[in-house]
N, CA, C and O of each residue as an XYZ file, in Angstrom:
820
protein
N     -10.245     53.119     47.276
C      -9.183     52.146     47.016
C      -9.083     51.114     48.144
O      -8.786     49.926     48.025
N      -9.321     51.643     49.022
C      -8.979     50.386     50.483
C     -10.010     49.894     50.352
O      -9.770     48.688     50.317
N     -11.816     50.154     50.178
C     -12.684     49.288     50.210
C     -12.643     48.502     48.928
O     -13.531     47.651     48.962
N     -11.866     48.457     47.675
C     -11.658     47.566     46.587
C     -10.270     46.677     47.161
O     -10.009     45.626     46.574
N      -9.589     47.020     48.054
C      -8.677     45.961     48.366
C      -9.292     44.952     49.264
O      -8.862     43.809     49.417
N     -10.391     45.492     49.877
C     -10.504     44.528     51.227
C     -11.311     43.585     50.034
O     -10.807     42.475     49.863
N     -12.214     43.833     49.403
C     -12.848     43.319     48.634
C     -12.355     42.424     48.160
O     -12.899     41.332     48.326
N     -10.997     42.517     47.293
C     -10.690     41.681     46.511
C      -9.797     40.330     47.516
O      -9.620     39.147     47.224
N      -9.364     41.141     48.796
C      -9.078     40.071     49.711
C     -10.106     39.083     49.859
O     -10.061     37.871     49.648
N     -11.051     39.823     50.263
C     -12.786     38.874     50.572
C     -12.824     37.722     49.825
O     -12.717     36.633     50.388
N     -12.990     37.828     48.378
C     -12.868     37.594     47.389
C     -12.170     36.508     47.502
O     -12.685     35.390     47.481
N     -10.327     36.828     47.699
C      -9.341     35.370     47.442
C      -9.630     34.350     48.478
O      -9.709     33.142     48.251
N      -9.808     35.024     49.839
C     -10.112     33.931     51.056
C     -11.486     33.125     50.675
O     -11.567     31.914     50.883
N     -12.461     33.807     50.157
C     -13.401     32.728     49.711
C     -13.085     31.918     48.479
O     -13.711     30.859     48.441
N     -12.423     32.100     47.646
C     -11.921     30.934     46.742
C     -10.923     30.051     48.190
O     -11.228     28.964     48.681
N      -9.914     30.792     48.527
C      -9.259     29.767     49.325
C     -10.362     28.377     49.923
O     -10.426     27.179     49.645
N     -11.056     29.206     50.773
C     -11.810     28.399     51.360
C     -12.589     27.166     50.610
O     -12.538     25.965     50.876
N     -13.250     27.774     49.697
C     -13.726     26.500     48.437
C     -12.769     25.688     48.099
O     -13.178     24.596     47.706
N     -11.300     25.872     48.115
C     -10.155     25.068     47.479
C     -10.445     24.174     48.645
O     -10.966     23.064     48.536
N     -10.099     24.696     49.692
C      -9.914     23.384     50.718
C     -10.715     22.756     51.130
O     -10.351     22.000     52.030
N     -12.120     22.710     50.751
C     -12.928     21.805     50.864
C     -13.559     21.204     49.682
O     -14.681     20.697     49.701
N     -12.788     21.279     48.639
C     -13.528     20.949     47.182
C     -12.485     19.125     47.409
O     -11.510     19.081     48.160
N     -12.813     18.275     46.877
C     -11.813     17.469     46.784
C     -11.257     17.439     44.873
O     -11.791     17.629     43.780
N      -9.806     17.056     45.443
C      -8.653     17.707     44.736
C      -8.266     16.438     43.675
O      -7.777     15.395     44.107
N      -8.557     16.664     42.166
C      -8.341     15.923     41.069
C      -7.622     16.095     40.355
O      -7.828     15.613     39.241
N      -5.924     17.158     40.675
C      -5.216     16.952     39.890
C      -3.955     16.225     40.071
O      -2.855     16.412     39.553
N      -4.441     15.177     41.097
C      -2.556     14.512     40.508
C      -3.461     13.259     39.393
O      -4.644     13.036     39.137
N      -2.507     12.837     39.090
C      -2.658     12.307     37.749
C      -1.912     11.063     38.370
O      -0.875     11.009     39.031
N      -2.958      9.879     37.853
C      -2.926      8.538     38.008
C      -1.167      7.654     37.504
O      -0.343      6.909     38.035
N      -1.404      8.447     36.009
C      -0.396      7.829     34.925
C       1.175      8.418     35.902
O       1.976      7.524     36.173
N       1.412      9.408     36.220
C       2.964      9.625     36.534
C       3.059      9.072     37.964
O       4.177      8.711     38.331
N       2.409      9.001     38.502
C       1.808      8.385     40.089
C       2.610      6.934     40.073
O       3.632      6.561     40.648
N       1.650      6.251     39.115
C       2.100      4.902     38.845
C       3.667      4.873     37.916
O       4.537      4.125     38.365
N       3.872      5.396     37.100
C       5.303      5.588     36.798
C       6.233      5.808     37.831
O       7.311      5.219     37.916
N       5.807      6.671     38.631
C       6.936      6.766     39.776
C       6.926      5.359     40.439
O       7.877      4.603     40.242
N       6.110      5.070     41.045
C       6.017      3.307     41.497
C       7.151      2.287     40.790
O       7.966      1.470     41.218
N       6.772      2.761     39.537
C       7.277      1.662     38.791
C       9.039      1.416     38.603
O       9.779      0.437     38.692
N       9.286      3.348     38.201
C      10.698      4.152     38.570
C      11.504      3.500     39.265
O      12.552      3.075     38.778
N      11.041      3.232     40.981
C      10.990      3.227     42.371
C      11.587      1.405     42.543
O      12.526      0.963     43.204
N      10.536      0.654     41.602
C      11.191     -0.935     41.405
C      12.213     -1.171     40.935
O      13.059     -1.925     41.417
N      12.307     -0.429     39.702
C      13.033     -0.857     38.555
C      14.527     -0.233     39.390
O      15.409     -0.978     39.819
N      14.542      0.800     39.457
C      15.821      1.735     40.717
C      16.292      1.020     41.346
O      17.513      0.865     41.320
N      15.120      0.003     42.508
C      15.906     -0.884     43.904
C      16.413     -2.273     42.869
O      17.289     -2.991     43.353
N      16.085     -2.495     42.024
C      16.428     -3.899     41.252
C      17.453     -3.215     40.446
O      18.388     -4.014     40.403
N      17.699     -2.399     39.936
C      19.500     -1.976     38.953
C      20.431     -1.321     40.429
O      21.583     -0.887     40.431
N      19.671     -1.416     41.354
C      20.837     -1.039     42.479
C      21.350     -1.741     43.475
O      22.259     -1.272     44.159
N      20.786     -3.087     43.715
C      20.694     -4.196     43.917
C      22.019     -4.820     43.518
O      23.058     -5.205     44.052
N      21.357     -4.712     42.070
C      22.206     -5.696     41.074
C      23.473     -5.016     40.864
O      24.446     -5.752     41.029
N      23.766     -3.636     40.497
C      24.551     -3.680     39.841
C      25.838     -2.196     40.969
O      26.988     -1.771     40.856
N      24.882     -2.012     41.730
C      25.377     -0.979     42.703
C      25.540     -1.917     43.908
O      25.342     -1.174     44.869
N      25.753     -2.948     44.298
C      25.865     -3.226     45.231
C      26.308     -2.544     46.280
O      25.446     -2.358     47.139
N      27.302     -2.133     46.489
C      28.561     -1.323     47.341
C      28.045      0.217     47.735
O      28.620      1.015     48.476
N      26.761      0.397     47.002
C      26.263      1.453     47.766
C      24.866      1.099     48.837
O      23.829      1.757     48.758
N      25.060     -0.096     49.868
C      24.311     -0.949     50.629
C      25.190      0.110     51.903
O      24.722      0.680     52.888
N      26.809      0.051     51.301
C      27.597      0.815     52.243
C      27.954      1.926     52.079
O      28.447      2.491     53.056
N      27.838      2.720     50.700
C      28.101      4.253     50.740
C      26.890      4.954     51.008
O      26.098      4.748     50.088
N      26.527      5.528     51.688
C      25.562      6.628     51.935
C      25.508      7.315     51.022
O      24.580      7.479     50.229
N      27.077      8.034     51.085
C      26.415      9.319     49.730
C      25.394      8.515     47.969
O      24.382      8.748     47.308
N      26.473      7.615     47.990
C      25.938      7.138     46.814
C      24.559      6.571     46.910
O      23.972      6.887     45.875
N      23.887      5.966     47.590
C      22.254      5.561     48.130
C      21.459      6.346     47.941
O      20.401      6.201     47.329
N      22.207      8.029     48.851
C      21.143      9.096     49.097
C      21.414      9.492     47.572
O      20.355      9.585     46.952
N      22.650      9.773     46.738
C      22.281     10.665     45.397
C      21.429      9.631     44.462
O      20.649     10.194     43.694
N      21.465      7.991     44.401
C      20.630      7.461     43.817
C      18.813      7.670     44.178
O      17.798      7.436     43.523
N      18.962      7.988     44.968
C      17.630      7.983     45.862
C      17.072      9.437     44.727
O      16.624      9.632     43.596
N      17.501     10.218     46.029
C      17.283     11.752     45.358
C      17.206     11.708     43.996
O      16.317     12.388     43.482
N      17.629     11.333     43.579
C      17.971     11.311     42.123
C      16.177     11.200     41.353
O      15.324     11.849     40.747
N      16.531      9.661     42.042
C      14.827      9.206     41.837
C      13.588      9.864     42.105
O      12.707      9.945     41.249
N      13.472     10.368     43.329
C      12.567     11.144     43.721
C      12.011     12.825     42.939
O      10.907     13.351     42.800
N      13.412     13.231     42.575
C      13.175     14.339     41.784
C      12.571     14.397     40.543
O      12.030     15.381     40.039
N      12.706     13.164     40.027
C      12.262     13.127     38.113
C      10.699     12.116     38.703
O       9.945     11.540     37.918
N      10.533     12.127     40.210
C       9.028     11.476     40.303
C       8.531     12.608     40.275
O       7.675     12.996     39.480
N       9.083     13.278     41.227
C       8.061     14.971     41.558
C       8.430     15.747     40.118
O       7.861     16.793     39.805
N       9.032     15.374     39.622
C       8.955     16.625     38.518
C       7.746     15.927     37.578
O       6.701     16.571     37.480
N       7.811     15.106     37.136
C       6.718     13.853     36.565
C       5.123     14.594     37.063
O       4.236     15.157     36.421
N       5.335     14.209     38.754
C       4.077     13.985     39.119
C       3.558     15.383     39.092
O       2.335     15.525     39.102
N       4.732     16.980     39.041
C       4.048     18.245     39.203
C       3.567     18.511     37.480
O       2.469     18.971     37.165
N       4.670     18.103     36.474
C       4.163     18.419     35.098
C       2.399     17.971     34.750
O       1.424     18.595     34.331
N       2.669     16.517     35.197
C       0.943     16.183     34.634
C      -0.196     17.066     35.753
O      -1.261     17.452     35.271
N       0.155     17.382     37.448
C      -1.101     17.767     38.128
C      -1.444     19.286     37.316
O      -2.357     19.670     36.585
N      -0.334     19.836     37.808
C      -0.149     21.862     36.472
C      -1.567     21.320     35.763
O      -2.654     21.614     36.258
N      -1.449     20.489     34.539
C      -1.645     20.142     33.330
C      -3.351     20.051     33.437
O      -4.218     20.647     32.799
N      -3.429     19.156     34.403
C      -4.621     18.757     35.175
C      -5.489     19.479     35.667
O      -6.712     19.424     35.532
N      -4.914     20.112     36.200
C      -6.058     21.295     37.424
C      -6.254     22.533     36.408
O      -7.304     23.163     36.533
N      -5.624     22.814     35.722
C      -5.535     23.396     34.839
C      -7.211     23.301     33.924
O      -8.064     24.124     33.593
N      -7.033     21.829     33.792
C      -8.216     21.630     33.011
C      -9.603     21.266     33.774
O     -10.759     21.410     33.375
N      -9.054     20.687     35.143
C     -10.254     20.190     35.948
C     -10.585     20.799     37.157
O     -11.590     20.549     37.823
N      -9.544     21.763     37.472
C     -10.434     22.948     38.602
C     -10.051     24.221     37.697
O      -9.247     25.012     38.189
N     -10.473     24.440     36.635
C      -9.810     25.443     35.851
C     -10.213     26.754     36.731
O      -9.239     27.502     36.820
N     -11.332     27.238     37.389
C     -11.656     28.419     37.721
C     -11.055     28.340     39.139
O     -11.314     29.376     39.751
N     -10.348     27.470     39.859
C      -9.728     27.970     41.302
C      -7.979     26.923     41.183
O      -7.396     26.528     42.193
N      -7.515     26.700     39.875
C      -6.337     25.985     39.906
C      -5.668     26.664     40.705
O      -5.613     25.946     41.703
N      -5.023     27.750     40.955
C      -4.203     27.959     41.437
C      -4.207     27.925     43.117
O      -3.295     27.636     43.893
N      -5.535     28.316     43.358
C      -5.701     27.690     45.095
C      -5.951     26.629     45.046
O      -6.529     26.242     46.062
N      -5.750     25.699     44.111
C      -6.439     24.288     44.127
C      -4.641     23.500     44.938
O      -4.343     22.842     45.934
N      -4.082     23.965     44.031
C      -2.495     23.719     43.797
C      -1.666     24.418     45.458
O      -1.065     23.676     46.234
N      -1.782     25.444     45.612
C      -1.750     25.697     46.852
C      -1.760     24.962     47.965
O      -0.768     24.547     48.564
N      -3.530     24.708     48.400
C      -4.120     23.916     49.138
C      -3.454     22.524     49.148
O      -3.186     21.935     50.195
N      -3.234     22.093     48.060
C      -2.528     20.407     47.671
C      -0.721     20.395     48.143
O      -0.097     19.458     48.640
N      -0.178     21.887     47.747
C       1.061     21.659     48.781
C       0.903     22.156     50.104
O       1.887     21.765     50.731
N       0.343     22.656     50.658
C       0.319     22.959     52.066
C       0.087     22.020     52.793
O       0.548     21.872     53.925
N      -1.023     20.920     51.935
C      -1.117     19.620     52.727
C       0.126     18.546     52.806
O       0.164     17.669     53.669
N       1.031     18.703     51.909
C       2.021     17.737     51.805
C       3.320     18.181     51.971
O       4.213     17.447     52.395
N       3.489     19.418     51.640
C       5.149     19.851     51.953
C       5.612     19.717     53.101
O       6.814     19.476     53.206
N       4.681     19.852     54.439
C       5.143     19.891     56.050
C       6.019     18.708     56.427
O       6.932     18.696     57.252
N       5.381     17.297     55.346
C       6.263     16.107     55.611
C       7.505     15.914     54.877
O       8.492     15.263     55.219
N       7.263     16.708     53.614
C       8.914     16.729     52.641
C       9.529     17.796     53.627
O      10.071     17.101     54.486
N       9.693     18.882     53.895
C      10.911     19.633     54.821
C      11.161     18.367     55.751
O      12.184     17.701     55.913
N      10.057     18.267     56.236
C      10.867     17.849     57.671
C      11.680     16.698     57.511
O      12.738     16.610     58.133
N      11.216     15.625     56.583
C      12.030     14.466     56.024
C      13.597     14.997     55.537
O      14.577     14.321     55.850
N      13.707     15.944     54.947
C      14.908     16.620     54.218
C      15.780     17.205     55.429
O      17.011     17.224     55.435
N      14.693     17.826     56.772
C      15.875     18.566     57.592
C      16.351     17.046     58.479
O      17.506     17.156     58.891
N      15.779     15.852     58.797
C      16.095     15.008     59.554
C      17.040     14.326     58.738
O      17.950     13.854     59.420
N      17.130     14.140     57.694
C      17.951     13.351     56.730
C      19.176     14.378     56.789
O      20.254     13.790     56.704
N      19.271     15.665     56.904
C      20.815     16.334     56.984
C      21.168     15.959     57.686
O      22.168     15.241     57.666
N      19.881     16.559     59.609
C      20.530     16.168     60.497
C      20.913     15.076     60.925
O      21.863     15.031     61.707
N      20.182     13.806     60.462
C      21.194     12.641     60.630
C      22.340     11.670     60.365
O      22.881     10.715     60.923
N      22.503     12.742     58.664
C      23.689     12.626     58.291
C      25.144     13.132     58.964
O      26.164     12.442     58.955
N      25.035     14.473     59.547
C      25.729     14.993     60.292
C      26.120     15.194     61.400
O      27.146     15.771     61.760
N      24.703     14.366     62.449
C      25.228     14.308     63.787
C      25.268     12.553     63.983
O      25.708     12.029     65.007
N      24.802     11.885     62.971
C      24.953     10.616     63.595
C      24.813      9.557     61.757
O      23.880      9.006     61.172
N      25.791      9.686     61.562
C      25.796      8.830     60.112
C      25.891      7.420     60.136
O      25.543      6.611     59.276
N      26.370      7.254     61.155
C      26.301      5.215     61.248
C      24.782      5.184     61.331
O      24.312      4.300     60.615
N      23.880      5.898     62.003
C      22.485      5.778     62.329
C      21.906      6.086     60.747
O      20.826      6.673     60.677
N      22.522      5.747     59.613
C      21.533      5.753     58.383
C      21.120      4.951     57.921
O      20.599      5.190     56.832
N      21.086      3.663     58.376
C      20.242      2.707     57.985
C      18.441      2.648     58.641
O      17.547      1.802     58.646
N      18.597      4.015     59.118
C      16.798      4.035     59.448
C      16.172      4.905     58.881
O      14.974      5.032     59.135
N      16.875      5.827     57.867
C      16.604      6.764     57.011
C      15.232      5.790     55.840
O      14.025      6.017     55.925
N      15.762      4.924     55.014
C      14.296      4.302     54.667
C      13.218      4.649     55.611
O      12.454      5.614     55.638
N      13.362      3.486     56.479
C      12.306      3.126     57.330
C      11.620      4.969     57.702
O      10.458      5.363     57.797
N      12.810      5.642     57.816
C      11.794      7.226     58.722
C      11.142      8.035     56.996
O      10.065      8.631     57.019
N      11.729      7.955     56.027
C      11.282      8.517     55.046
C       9.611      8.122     54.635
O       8.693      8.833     54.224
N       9.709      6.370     55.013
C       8.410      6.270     54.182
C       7.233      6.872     56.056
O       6.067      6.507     56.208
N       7.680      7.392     56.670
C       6.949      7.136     58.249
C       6.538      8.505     57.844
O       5.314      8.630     57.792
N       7.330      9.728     57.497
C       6.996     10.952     57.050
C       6.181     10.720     56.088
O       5.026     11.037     56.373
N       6.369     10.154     54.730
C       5.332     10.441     53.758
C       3.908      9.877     53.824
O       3.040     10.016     52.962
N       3.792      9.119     55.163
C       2.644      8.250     55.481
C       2.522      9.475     56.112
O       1.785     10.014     55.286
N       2.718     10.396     57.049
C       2.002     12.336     57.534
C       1.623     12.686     56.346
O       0.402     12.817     56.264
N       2.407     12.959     55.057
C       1.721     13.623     54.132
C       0.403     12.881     53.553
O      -0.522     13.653     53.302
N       0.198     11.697     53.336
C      -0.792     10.914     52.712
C      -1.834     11.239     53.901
O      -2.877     11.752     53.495
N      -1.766     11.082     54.981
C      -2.810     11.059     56.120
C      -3.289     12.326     55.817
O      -4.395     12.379     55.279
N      -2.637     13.456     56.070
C      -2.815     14.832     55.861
C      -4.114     15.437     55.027
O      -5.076     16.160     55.288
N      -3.523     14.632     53.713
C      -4.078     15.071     52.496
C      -5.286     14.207     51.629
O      -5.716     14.297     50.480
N      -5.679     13.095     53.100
C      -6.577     12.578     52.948
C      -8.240     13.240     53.045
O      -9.220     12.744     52.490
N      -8.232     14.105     53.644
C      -9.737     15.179     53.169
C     -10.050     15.488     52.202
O     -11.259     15.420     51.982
N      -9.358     15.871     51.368
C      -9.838     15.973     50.186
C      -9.381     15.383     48.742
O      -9.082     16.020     47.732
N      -9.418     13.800     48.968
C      -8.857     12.784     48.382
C      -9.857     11.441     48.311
O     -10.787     11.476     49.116
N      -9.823     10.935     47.939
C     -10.949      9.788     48.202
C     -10.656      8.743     49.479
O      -9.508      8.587     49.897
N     -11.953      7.953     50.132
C     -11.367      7.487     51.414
C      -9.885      6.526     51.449
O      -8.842      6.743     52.067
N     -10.208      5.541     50.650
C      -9.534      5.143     50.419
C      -7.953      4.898     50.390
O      -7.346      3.829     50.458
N      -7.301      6.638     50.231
C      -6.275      6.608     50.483
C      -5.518      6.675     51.915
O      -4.341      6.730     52.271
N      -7.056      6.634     52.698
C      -5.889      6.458     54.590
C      -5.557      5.170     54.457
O      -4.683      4.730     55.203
N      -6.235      4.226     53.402
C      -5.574      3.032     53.617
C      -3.949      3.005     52.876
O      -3.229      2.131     53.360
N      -3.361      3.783     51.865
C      -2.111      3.856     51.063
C      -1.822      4.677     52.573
O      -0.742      4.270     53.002
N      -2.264      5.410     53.250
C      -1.331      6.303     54.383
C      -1.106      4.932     55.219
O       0.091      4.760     55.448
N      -1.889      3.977     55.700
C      -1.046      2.928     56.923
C      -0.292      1.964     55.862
O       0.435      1.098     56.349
N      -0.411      2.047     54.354
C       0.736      1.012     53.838
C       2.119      1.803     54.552
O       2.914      1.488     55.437
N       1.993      2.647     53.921
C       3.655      3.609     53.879
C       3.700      3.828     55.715
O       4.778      3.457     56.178
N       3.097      4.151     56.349
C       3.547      3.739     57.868
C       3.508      2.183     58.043
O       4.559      1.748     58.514
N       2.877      1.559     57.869
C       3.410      0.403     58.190
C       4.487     -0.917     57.582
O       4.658     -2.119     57.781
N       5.037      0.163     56.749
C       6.182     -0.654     55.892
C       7.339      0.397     56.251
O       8.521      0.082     56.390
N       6.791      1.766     56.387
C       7.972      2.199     57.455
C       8.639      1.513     58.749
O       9.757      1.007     58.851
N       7.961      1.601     59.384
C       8.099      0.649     61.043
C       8.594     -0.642     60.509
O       9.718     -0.945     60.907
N       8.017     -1.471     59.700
C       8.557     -3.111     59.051
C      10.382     -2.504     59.125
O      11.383     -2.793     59.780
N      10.008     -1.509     58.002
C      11.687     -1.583     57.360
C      12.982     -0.951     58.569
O      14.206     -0.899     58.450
N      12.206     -0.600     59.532
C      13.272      0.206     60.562
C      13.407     -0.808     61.688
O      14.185     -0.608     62.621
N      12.499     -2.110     61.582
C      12.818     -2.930     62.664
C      13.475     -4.178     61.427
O      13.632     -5.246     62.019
N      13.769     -4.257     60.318
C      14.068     -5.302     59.533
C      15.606     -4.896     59.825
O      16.496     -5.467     60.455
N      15.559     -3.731     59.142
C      17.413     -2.905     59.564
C      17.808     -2.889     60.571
O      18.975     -3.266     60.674
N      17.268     -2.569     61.520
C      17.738     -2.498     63.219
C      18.725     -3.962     62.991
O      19.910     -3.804     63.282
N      18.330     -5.315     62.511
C      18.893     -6.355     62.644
C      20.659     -6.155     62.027
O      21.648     -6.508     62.670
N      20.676     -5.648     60.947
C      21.468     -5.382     59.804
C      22.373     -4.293     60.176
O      23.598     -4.378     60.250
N      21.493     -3.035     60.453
C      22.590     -1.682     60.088
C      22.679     -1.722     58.946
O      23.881     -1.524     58.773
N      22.013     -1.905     57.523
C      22.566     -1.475     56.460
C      21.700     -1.169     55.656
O      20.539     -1.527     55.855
N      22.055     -0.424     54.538
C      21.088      0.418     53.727
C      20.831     -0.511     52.639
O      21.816     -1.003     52.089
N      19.302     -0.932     52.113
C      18.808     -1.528     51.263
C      17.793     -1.018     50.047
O      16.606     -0.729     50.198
N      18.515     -0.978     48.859
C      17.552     -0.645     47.821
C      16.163     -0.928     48.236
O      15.255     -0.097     48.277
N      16.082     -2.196     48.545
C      14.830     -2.976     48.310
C      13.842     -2.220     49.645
O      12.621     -2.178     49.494
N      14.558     -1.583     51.070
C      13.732     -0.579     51.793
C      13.011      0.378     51.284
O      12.183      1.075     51.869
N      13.412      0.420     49.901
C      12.876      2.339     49.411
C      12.031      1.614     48.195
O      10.897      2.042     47.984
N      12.541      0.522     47.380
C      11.997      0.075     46.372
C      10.233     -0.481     46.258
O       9.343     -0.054     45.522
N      10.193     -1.612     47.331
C       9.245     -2.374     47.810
C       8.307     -0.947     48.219
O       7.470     -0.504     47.433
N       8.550     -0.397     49.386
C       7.489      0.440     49.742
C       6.492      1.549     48.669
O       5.292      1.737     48.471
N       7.790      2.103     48.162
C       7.467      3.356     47.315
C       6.600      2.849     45.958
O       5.600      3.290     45.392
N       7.498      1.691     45.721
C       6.839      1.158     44.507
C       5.228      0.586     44.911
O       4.255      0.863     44.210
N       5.172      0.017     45.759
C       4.184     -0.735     45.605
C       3.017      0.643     46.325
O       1.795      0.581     46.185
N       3.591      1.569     46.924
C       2.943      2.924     47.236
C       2.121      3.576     46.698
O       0.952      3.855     46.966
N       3.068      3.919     45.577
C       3.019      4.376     44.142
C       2.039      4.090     43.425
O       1.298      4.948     42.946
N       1.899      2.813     43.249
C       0.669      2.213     42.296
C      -0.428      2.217     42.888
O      -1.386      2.628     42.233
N      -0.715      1.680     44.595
C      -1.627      1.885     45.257
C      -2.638      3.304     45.228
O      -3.862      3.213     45.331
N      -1.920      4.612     45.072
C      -2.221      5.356     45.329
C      -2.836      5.903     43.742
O      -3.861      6.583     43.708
N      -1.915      5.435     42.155
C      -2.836      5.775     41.200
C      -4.146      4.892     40.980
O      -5.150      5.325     40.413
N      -4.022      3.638     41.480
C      -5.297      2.938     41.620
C      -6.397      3.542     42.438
O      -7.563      3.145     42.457
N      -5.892      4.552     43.113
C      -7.035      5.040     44.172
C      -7.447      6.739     43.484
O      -8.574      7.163     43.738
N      -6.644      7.479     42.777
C      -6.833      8.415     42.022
C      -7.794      7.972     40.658
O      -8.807      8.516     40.218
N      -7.035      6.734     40.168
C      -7.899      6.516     39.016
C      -9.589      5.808     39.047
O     -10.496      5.957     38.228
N      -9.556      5.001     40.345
C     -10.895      4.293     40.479
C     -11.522      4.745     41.741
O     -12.637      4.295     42.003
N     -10.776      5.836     42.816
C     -11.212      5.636     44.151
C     -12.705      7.235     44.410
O     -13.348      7.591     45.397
N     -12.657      7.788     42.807
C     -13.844      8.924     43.041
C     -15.046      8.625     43.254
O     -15.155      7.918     42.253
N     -16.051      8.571     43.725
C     -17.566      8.551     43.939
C     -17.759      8.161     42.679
O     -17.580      6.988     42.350
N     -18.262      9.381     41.570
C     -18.154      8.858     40.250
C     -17.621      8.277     39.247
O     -18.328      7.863     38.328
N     -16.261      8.140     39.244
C     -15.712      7.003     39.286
C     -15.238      7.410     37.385
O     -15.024      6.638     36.451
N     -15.222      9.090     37.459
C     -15.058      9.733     36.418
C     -13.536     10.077     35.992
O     -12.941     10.921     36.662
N     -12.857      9.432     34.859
C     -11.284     10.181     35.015
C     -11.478     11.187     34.246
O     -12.436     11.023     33.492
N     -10.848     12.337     34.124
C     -11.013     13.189     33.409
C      -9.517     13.258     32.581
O      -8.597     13.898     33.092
N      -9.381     12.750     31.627
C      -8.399     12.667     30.480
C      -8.641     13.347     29.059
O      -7.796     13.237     28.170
């Protein structure tokens, strides 16, 4: 019995290992770019018609959040769907491997966003600017096994981070158009690079 356990350990660490060096084809172009699009359409009806949450925090962050959740729920329904069909024999370390590379920058974005709600809340007008600075770690991260291409979507989102935290520094105030502009135009960058950025240049639909 113990030499069939070590075995079957043997076994998972060498799929592991193939996961993390296989490059990774299940996020899906189509919800990628929907979220982008989400992300515009959001900073332009909040703009317009939310004004007054430029000055409520809570209301910014639950519009925000709001948004972000029906992206990731979007973007996890179609990858499932995906890997499913296109790493079918190691999906589940495929899926693994793909959050280990990216979750390190969602916690930490989530614990800095409490803590700066709670020890220093006038200081939230740099919350944009630090959100897209974190998700430019996750894009960098998860650039090995992604096409090259996307370290270039990792210095958009850092360098429209830094833009938007020295644009606010002027202001102090919270702007749709900080989260809109970046994410959106992020967003699309990055299904343009899923959908055209493979060697073969194969979508699998």
């Amino acid at each position: 019995m113990t030499e069939l356990r070590q075995a079957l350990d043997d076994i998972s660490a060498i799929r592991t290992q193939v996961a993390r060096g296989t490059q990774f084809r299940g996020y899906g172009p189509l919800s990628v770019a929907s979220s982008g699009i989400l992300a515009l359409l959001v900073a332009a009806a909040q703009s317009r018609w939310m004004a007054r949450s430029d000055h409520d925090l809570k209301l910014f962050l639950g519009v925000w959040i709001a948004t972000a959740a029906v992206s990731v729920f979007l973007s996890a329904l179609e990858t499932i769907f995906r890997v499913r069909r296109v790493h079918s024999g190691l999906a589940k370390e495929m899926i693994h491997a793909a959050v280990e590379q990216f979750l390190p920058c969602i916690v930490v974005g989530v614990l800095l966003t409490v803590v700066l709600i709670r020890v220093a809340p006038q200081d939230s007008w740099m919350l944009p600017g630090l959100w897209e600075v974190m998700f430019s770690l996750g894009v960098f991260a998860s650039c090995r096994f992604l096409p090259r291409q996307m370290f270039g979507v990792g210095a958009w989102y850092l360098a429209a981070g830094l833009v938007c935290l020295l644009v606010a520094s002027v202001r102090h105030t919270l702007s749709p158009w900080a989260m809109g502009i970046p994410f959106g135009v992020g967003q699309l960058l990055i299904a343009a690079v899923l959908r055209y950025g493979f060697e073969d240049a194969i979508e699998e639909s």
